[in-house]
N, C-alpha and C positions, 0 to 999 in steps of 0.2 A: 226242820220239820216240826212241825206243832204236834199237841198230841192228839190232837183232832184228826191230822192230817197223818200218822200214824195209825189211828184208827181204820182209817178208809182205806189204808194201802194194806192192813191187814187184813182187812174184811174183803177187796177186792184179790187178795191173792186166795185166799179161804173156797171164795166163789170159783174161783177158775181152780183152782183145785177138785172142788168136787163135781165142774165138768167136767173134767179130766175121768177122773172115777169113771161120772154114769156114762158117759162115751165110750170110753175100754170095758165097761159092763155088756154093756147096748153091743160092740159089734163082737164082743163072745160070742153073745147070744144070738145074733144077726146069721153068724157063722155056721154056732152049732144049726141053728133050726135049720138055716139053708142045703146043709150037707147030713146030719146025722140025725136029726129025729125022724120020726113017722107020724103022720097021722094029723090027729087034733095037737098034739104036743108041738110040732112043727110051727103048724099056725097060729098059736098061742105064743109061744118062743118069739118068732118074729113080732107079732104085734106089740110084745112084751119092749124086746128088743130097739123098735119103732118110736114108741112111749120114751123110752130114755136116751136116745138120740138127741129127739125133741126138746126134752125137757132140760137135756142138755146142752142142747141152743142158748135156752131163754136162759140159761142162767150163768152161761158163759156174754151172754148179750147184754144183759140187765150188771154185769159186774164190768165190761167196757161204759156201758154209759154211763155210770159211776167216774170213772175214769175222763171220758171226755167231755159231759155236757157241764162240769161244773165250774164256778165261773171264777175267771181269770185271776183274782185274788185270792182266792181258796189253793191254787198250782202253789 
């Protein structure tokens, strides 16, 4: 493995690392708001919770196509 190719595999495990994070952040908060707050704080929580879901799609998605779209010689 080159060091270029080190690089990426670094950065690509980095990325899914911290969608890992904001996903087990995201359905804490998913959880708490769902069961134990009240109010505006509930609805806040979730939406919070929604946001880093999301955002931890894209960046568990964007660290796969890293992964697969690059080309054949760079593997």
């Amino acid at each position: 493995m080159t060091a270029n190719g080190a690089h990426r595999t670094a950065t690509r495990r980095r990325r899914q690392l911290w969608a890992g994070v904001l996903a087990l952040v995201g359905l804490v908060l998913l959880v708490v708001g769902l069961t134990a707050a009240d109010g505006v704080a509930a609805w806040v929580e979730v939406l919070v919770a929604i946001l880093l879901l999301v955002v931890s799609y894209v960046v568990q998605h964007l660290a796969r196509r890293d992964a697969v779209y690059r080309h054949d010689e760079q593997r």
